[in-house]
N, C-alpha and C positions, 0 to 999 in steps of 0.2 A: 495601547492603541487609542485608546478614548482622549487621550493627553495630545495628540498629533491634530494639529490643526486640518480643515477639508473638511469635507458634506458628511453625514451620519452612513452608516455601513450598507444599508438599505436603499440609499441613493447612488452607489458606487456600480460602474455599467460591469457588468461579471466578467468581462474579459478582462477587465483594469482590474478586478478585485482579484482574480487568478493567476494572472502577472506579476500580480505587488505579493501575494501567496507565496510563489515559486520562489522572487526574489530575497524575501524575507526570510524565508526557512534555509535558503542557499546560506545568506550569511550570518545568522544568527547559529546555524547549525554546524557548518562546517564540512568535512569530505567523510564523518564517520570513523568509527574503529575497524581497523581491518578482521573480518571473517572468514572461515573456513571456505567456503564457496556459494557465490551467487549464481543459479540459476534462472532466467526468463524461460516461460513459456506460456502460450497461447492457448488457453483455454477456448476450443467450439461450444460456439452455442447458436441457438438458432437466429437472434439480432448481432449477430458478429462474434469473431473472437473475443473475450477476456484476456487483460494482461493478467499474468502470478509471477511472483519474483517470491523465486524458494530463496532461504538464507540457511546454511548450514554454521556451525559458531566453531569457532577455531580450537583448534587440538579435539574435537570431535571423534576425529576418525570415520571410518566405515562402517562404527557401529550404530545399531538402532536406532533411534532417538523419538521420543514423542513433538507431534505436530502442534503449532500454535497455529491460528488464523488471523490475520491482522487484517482488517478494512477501517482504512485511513478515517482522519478525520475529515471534518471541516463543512459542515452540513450537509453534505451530498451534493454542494455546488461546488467546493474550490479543493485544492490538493490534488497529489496524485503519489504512485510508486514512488515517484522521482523525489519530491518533497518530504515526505517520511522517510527518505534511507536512510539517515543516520538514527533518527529514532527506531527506524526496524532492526538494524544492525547492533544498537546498543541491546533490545531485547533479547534478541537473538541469544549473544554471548554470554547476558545476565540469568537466563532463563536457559542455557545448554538445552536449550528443542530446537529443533529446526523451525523456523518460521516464516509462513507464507504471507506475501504480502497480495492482496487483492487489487487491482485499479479497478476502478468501475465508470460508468458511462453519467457524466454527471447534468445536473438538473440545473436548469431550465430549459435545456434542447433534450433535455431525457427525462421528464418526467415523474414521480413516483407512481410504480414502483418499480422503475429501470436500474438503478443504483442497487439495489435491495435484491434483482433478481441474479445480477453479474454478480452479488457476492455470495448467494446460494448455488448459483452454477459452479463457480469457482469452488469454494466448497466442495461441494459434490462431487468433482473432478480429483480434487485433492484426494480423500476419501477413498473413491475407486482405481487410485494412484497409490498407497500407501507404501506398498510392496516394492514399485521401484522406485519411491521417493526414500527407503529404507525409513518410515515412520511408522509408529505406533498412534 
């Protein structure tokens, strides 16, 4: 990144830097290894839903499996579910747990510590979910 000519990373307007994000991990990443099953669902919380994208890892089965939590990179301003799926997905399979991936609400229109509290909510959701997420 520092080799690519353009302004230093700090001078880039965040929506441009979020865009060049998405587009970069789209092609440097690819569409992922296929998994057992992706589930979305909508974490309430009291500043909105949370997205989680459960990943089950292939030949898995029905049975049990211990939970991983993922919250993305990218300082809590850039990325999203969307942009780590192939890295959540190769976890997933490497790692036979199921794992959740977190989005959270990102900063500078959110703050700290709004990014930090979507992935304690989420969490937490998880957690009091285990049973019918079949996790340990």
């Amino acid at each position: 990144m520092l080799a690519v000519d353009g302004p230093p990373a700090d001078e880039v307007p965040i929506e441009q830097a979020r865009a060049g994000h998405e587009a970069e991990s789209e092609n440097l990443s690819g569409p992922g290894e296929p998994v057992g099953d992706v589930r979305d669902v909508s974490v309430p919380s009291p500043q909105g839903d949370v997205p989680v994208r459960v990943y089950r890892p292939r030949d898995a089965g029905e049975r049990t499996l211990p939970l991983v939590v993922y919250v993305h990179g990218g300082g809590w301003m850039v990325g999203s579910i969307e942009s780590f799926d192939t890295v959540v997905r190769a976890l997933t399979n490497a790692s036979n747990a199921v794992v959740a991936s977190i989005g959270y609400r990102l900063a500078r229109q959110h703050p700290f510590p709004a990014g930090r509290d979507d992935g304690v909510c989420g969490t937490r959701w998880l957690a009091a979910n285990a049973a019918e997420l079949d996790v340990v």
